[in-house]
C-alpha positions as CSV (number, residue, x, y, z in Angstrom):
1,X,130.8,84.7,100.5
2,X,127.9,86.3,98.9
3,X,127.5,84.9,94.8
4,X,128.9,87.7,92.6
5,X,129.8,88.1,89.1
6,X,132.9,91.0,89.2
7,X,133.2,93.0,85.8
8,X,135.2,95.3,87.5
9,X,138.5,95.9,86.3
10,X,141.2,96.2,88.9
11,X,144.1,97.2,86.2
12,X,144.9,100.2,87.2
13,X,148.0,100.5,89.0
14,X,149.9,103.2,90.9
15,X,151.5,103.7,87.3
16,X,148.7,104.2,85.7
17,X,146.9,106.1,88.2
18,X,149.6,108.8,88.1
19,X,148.8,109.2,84.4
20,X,145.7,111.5,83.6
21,X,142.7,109.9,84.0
22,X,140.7,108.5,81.3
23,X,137.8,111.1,80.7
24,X,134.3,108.8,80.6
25,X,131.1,110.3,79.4
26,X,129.3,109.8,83.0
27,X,130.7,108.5,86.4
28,X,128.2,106.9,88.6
29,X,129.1,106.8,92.4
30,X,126.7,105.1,94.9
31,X,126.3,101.5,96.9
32,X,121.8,102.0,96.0
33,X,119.7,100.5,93.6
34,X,119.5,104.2,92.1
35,X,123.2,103.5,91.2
36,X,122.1,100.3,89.5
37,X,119.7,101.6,87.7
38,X,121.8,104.9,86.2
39,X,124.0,103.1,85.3
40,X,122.0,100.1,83.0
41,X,120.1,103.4,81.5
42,X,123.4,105.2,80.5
43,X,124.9,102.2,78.8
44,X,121.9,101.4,76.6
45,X,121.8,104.7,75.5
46,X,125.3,103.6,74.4
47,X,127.4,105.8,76.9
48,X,130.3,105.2,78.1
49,X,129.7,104.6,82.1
50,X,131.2,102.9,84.7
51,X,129.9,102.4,88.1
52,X,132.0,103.3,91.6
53,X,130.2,101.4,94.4
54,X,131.7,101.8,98.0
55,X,130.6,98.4,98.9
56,X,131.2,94.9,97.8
57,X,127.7,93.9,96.1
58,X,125.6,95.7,94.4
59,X,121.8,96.7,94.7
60,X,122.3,98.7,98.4
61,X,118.9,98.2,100.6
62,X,117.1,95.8,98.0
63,X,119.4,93.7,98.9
64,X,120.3,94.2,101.7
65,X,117.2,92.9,103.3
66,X,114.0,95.5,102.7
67,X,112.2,93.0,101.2
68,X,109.0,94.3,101.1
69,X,108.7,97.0,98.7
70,X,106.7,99.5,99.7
71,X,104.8,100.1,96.5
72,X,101.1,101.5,97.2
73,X,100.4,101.7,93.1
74,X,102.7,99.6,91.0
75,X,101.4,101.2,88.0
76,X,103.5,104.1,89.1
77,X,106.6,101.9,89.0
78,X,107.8,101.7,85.7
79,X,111.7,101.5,83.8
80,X,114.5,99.4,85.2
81,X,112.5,99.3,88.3
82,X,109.6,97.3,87.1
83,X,112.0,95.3,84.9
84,X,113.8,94.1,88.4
85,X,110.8,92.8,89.7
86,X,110.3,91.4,86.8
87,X,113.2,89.1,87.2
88,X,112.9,88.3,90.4
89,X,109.5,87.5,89.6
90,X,110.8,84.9,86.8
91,X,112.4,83.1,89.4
92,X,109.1,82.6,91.5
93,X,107.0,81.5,88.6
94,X,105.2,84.8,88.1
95,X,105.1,87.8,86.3
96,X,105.9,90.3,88.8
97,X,107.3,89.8,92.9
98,X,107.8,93.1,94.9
99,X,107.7,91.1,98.2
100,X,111.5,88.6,97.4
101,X,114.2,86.6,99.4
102,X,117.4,88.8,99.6
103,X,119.7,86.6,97.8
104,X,116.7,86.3,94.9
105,X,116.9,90.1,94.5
106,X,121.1,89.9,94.6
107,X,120.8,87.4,91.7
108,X,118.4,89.7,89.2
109,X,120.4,92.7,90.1
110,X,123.3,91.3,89.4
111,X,122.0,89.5,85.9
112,X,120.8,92.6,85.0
113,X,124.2,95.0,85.0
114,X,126.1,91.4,83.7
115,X,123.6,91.6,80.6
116,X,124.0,95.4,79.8
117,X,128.0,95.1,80.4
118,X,128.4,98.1,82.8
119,X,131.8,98.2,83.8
120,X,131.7,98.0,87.9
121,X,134.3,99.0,90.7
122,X,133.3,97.4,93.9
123,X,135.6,98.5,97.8
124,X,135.9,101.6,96.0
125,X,135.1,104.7,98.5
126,X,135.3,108.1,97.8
127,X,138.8,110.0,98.8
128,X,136.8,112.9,101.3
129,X,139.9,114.7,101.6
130,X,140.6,118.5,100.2
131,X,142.6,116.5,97.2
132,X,139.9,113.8,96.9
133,X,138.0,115.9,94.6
134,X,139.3,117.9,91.1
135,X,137.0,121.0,90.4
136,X,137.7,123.7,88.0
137,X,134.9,126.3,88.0
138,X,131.1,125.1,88.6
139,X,132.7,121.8,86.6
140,X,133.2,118.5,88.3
141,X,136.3,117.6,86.5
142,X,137.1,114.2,88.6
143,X,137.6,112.1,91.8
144,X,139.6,110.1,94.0
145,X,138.9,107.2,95.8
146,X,140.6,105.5,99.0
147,X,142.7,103.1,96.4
148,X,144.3,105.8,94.6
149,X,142.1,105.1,91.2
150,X,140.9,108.3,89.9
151,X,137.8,108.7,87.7
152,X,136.7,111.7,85.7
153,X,133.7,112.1,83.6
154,X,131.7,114.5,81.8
155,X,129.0,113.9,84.1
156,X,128.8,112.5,87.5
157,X,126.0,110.9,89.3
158,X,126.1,111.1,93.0
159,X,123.2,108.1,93.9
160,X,125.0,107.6,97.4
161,X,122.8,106.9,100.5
162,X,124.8,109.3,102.0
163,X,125.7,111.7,99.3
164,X,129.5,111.7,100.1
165,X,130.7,113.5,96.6
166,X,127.4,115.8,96.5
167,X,129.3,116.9,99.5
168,X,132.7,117.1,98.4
169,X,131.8,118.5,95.1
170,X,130.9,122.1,96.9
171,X,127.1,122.1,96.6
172,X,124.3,123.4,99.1
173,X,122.7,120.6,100.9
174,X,120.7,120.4,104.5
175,X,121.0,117.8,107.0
176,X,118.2,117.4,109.6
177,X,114.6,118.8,109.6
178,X,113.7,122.3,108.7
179,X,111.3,124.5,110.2
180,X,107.9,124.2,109.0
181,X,108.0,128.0,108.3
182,X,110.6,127.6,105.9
183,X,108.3,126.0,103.3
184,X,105.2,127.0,105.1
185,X,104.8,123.1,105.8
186,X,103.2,121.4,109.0
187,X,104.7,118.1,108.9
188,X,108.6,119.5,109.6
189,X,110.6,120.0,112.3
190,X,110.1,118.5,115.9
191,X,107.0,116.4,116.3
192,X,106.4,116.1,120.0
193,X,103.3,113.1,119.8
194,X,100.5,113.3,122.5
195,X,101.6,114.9,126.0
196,X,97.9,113.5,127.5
197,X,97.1,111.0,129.8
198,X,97.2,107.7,127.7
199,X,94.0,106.8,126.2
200,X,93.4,103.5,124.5
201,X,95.6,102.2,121.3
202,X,94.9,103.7,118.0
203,X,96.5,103.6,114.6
204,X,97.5,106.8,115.0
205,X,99.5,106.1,118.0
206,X,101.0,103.0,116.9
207,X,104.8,104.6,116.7
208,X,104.0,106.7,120.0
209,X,104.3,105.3,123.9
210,X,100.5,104.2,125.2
211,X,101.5,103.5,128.5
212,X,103.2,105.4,130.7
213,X,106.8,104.8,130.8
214,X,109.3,106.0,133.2
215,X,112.6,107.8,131.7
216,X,115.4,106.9,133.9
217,X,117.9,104.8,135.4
218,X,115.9,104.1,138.7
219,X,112.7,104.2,138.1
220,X,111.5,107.2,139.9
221,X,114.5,109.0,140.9
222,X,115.7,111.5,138.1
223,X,119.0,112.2,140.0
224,X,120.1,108.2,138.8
225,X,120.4,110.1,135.2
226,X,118.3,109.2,131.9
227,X,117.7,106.2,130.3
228,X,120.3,105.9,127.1
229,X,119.3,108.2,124.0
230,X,116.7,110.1,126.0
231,X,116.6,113.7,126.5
232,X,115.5,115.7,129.1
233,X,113.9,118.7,127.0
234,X,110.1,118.6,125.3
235,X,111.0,119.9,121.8
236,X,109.0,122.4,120.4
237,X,106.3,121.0,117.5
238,X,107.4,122.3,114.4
239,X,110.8,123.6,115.5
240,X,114.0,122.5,112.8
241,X,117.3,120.6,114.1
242,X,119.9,119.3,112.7
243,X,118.8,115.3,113.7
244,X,117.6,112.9,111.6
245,X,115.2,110.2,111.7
246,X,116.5,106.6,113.4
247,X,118.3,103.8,111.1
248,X,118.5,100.0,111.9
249,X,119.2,97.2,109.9
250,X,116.0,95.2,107.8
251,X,116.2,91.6,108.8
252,X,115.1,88.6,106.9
253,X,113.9,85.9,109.3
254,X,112.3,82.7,109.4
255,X,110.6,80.0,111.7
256,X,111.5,77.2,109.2
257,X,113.9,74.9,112.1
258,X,115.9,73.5,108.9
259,X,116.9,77.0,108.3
260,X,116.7,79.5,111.4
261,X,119.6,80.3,113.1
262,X,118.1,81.0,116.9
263,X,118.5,84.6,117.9
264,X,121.7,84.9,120.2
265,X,123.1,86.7,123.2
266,X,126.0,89.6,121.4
267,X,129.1,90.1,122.5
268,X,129.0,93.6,124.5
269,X,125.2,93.3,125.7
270,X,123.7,95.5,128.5
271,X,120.5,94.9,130.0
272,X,120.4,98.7,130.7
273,X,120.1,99.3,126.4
274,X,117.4,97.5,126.5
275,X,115.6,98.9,129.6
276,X,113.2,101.1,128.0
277,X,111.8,98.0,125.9
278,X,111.0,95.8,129.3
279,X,109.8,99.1,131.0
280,X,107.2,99.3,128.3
281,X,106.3,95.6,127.9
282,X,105.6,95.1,131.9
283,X,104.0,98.7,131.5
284,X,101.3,96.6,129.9
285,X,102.2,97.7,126.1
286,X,102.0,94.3,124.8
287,X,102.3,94.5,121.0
288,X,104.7,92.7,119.2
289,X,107.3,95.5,118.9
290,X,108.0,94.3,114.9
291,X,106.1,94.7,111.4
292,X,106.3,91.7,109.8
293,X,105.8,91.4,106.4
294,X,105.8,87.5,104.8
295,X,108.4,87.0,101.6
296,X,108.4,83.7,99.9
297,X,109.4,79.9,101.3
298,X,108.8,81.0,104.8
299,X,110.9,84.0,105.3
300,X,109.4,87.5,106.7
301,X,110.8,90.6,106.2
302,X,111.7,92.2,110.0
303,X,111.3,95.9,110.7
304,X,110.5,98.4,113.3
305,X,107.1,99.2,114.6
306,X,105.7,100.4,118.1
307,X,107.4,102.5,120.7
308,X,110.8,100.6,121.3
309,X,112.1,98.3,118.1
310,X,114.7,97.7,116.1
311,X,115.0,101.2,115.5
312,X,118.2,102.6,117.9
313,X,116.9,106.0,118.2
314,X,118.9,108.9,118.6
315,X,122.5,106.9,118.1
316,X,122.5,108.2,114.8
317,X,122.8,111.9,114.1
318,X,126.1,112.1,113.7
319,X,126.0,109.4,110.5
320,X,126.2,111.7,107.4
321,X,129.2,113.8,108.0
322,X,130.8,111.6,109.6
323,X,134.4,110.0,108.8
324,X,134.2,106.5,107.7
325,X,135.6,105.1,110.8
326,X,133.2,106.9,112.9
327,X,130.2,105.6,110.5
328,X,131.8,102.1,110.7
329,X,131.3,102.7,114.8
330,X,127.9,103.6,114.5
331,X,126.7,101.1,112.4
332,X,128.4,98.6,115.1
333,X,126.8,100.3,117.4
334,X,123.6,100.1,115.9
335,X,124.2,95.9,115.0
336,X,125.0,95.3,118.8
337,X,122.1,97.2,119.8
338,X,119.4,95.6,117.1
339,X,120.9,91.2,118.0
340,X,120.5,92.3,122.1
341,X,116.8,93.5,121.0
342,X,116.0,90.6,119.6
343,X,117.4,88.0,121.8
344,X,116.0,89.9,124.9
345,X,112.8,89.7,123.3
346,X,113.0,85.8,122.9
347,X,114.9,85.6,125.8
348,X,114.5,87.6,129.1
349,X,112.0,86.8,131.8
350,X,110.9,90.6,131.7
351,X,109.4,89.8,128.7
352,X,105.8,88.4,128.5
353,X,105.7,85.0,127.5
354,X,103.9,85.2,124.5
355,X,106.5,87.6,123.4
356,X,109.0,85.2,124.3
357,X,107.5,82.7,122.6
358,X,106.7,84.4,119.3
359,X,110.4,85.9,119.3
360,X,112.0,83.0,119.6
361,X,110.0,81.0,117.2
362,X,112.0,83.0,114.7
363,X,115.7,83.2,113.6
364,X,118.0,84.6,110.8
365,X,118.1,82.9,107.9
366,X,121.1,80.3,107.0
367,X,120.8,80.8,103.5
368,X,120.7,85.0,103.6
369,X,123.8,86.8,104.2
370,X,125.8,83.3,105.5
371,X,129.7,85.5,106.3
372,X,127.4,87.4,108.3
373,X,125.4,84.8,110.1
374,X,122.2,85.9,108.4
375,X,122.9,89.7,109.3
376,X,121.8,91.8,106.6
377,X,125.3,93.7,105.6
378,X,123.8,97.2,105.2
379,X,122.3,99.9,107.7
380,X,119.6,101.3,106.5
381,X,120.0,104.8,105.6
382,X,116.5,106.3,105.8
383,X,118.3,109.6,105.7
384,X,121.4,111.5,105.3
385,X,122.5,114.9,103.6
386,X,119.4,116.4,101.4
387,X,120.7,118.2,98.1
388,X,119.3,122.4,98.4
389,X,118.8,122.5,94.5
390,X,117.0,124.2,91.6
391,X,113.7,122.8,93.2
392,X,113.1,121.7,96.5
393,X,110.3,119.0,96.9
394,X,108.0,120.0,99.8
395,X,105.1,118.7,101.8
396,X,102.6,120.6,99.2
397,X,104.1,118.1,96.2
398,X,103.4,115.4,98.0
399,X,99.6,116.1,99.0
400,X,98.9,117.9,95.6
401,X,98.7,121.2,96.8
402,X,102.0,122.6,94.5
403,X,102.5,120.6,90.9
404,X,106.0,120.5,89.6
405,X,105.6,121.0,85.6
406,X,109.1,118.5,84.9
407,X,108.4,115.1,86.9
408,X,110.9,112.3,85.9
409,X,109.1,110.1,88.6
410,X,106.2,109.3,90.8
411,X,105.9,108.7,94.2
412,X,103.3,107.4,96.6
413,X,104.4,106.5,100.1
414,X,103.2,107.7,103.3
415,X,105.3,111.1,104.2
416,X,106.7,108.8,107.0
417,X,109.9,109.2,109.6
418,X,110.4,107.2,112.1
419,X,111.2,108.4,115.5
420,X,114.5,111.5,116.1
421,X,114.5,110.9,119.8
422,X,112.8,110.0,122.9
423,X,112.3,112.7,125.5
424,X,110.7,113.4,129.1
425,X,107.0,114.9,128.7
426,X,105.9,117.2,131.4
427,X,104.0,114.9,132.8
428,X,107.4,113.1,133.7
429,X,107.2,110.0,131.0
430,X,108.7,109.1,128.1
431,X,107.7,109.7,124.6
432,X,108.8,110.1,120.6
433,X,109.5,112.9,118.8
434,X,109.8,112.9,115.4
435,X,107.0,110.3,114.0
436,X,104.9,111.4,111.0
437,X,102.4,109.2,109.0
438,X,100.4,110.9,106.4
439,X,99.5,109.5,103.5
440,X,99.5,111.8,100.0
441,X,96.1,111.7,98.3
442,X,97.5,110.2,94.8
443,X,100.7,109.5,93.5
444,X,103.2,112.9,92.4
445,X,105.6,114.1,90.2
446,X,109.3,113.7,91.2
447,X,110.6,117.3,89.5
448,X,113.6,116.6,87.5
449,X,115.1,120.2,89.0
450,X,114.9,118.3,92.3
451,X,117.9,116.0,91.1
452,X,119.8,119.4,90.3
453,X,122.4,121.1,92.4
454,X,121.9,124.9,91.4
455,X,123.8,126.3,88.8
456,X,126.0,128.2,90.3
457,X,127.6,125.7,92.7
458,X,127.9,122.7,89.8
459,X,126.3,122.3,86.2
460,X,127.2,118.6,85.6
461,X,126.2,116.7,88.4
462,X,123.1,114.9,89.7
463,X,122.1,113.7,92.8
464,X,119.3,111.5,92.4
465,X,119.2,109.7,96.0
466,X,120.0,112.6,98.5
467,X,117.6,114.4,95.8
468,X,116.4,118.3,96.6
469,X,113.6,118.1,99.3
470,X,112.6,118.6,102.7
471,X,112.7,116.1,105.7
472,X,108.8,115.9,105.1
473,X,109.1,115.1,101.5
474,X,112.0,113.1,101.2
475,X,110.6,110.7,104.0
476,X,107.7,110.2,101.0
477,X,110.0,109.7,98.0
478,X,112.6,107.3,99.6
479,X,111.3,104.3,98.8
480,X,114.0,102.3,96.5
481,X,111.4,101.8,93.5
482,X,111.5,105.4,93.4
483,X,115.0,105.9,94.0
484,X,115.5,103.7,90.8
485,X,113.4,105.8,88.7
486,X,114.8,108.9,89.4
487,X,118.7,107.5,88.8
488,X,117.1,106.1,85.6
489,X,116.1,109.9,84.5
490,X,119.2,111.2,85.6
491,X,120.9,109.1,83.6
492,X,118.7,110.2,80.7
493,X,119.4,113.9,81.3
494,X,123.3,113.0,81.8
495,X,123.3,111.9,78.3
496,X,121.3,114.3,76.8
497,X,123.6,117.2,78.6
498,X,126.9,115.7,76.9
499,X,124.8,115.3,73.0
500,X,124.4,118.9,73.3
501,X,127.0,120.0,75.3
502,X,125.0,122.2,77.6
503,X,124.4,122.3,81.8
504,X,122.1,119.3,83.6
505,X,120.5,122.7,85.0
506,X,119.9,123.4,80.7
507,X,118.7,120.0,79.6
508,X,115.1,120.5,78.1
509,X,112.7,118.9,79.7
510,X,110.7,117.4,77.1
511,X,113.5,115.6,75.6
512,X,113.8,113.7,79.3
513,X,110.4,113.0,78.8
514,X,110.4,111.3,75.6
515,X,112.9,109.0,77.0
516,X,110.9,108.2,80.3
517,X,107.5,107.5,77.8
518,X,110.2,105.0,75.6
519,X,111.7,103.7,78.4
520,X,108.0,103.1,79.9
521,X,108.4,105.1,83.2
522,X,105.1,107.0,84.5
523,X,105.4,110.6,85.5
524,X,101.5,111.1,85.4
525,X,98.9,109.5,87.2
526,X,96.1,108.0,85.6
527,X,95.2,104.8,87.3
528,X,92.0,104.0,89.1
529,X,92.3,104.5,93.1
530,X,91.5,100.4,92.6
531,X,95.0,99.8,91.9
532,X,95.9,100.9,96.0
533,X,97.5,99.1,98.3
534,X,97.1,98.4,102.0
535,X,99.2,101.2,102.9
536,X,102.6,100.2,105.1
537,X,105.0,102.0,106.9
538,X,108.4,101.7,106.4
């Protein structure tokens, strides 16, 4: 079992859970890092918190194996944030580690909430039913989770992957990718790739098909059907849907023998899952479908990369409204699918042998996630529901073409989404839709109205994960460093809101940013372009 300190306390019986509720000044719900991070902020400003997390550790992707923070500035990085890597860096012997072991990460996080004495509920998931949720006007009065254990509050924090009480709390939110006429953006919507012969490799291409690929079940004979997850229609560039880009799971891995567990055949495999992968290698697309990223004492951080990886494209549309059990299914779905990529990569004789042989030369990690064999325990979540608030952040904040005048963050990555789906070109071949890559030109403001439902739908909750923004946007700001940042602030606004007894919506601004200045987070940019990094995607 993972190494846990548990503060939470489990005292409240069926008895006591009939009774009314104990009012607390701010509820935070969430299984991220943002929930973390809220929650530290609103206790040493001396509220009364406690933190509802649906899982059984704490910290969500950090650690949950993503590794390898993508940080392009870490002057932008500041708060609770920069304090974690801080920690973990402490246990390396250095001032400051953003690329760190899972368990490492697990450990600071965990030190951190014991030393500030939040009071955590872990296995606690939110009651989705009519009754899960008390509202009485535009006020969030309380909520229910699966237990029976109600908790109200004077402000709530949704910092859910997922956004679950966002949701049940009544408020506008989108899920999928708008039409770039909506917001007069050209990085929304359907994303098509290159529907041209195949030219040589370029970075450009290097999440698109540069061979030709054939998309069904018999090669050459569309009556056999489609290859799984691929569709038959060629979407329209710039068109909206209601899909979302593709989750997997971040691995940690290692080639140290003493501690690699060798990647194994699953339970449930099927060669034909895995078809589109062997297609592409013996099509003569011979890159090492993975980007690797090295972490200390010989560990690398696994994720997607090329045009079939760890990424199970498509299986996942259905993930943010879905019921638990259903979510449960796909994240099985999505496990099966991600151990038969890997040991058909270090395994099957389709596979070139210098694939085979780098694939195999690495394993899970014995000492990372051991009740799960070295599996990291959570999906990652690149996207779910997307709050429709006072502000919606757009693909002009992020290249510096629109300024928001009430940043509580900054953020730097790459606008980036991984592949929606694979589809038949007219030329008869498969190919991704959905891929962007484009890099803002400096770090942005994060506007606090962002984290704001509007006014009329609730005035005392914040959302600081599923946050107000577009498809484009959001696949720039949802990097957990950020994510941290911006549940820090909304913590800061919570408890201003309940001193002065007004709306989130009516918080003034520059009292949020006096705390973000004392609390040492950036919401300007003022560092040389020195302080870049090799830019990463995610």
């Amino acid at each position: 079992m993972r190494p846990l300190f548990l503060l939470a306390w489990s005292a409240c019986t069926s008895m006591l859970c009939a009774q009314t509720p104990v009012t607390h000044d701010v509820v935070v719900y969430g299984d991220s890092a943002a929930a973390v991070a809220a929650a530290i902020q609103a206790k040493r400003q001396g509220l009364d918190v406690v933190l509802v997390n649906s899982t059984d550790f704490l910290g969500g992707m950090t650690c949950s194996g993503l590794s390898a923070s993508d940080i392009f500035h870490r002057d932008a990085v500041g708060g609770v944030a920069r304090e974690l890597y801080g920690r973990i860096g402490q246990h390396y012997g250095k001032a400051y580690v953003d690329y760190f072991e899972p368990h490492v990460a697990q450990a600071a996080m965990d030190g951190m909430v014991k030393d500030v004495g939040v009071k955590v509920f872990l296995n606690e998931q939110l009651d989705r039913s009519p009754s899960g949720v008390s509202k009485e006007g535009v006020q969030l009065k309380s909520f229910r989770t699966l237990s029976g254990k109600v908790f109200a509050a004077k402000v709530f924090i949704d910092a859910s992957y997922v956004g679950d009480l966002m949701a049940a709390a009544g408020v506008s939110y989108a899920v999928g990718r708008e039409p770039n006429t909506l917001f007069t953006e050209t990085l929304n919507g359907a994303q098509r790739g290159d529907n041209k012969p195949r030219k040589h490799y370029t970075q450009k291409d290097k999440d698109h098909f540069i061979k030709d690929v054939d998309p069904y079940i018999k090669a050459g004979d569309p009556a056999s059907g489609l290859l799984p997850f691929v569709f038959a229609e060629d979407p329209v560039t710039g068109e909206g849907d209601r899909r979302i880009q593709a989750y997997n799971y971040r691995l940690c891995v290692t080639t140290d023998p003493a501690n690699r567990l060798p990647f194994t055949k699953p339970v449930g495999y099927r060669e034909l899952d895995h078809e589109m992968l062997l297609r592409n290698l013996e099509a003569g697309d011979v890159r090492f479908p993975a980007l690797l990223h090295k972490l200390p004492n010989g560990k690398t951080d696994w994720n997607s990369m090329h045009a079939v990886g760890t990424d199970y494209v498509g299986a996942n549309w259905a993930y943010p409204e879905a019921d638990y059990a259903t979510r449960r299914k796909i994240e099985q779905a999505h496990e099966l699918y991600i151990r038969g990529h890997l040991w058909t990569l270090a395994n099957h004789p389709r596979v070139p042998v210098e694939i085979r042989t780098q694939a195999a030369a690495y394993g899970l990690c014995k000492d990372e996630f051991p009740t799960r064999g070295g599996f990291s325990p959570m999906i990652y979540i690149r996207e779910a529901r997307r709050l429709q608030g006072a502000y919606v952040m757009t693909e002009q904040d992020c290249k510096g073409k629109r300024k928001a005048d009430d940043p509580v963050a900054l953020a730097s990555f790459g606008l980036d989404s991984h592949a929606v789906r694979y589809f038949v070109t007219k030329r008869g071949f498969l190919e991704r839709d959905g891929v962007i890559w484009n890099v803002p030109p400096r770090p942005y403001g994060v506007s606090y109205r962002s984290l704001t439902p509007k006014a009329e739908e609730c005035t005392n909750l914040l959302v600081p994960v599923c946050l107000s923004a577009t498809h484009a946007a959001h696949g720039s700001i949802r990097m957990e460093p950020v994510f941290m940042q911006l549940g820090q602030a909304a913590a800061m606004a919570a408890g201003i809101a309940i001193k002065q007894g007004t709306s989130v919506q009516a918080v003034p601004y520059a009292q949020i940013r006096d705390l973000l200045t004392a609390a040492k987070l950036p919401v300007q940019w003022t560092a040389p372009p020195a302080t870049k990094a090799t830019p990463a995607k995610k």
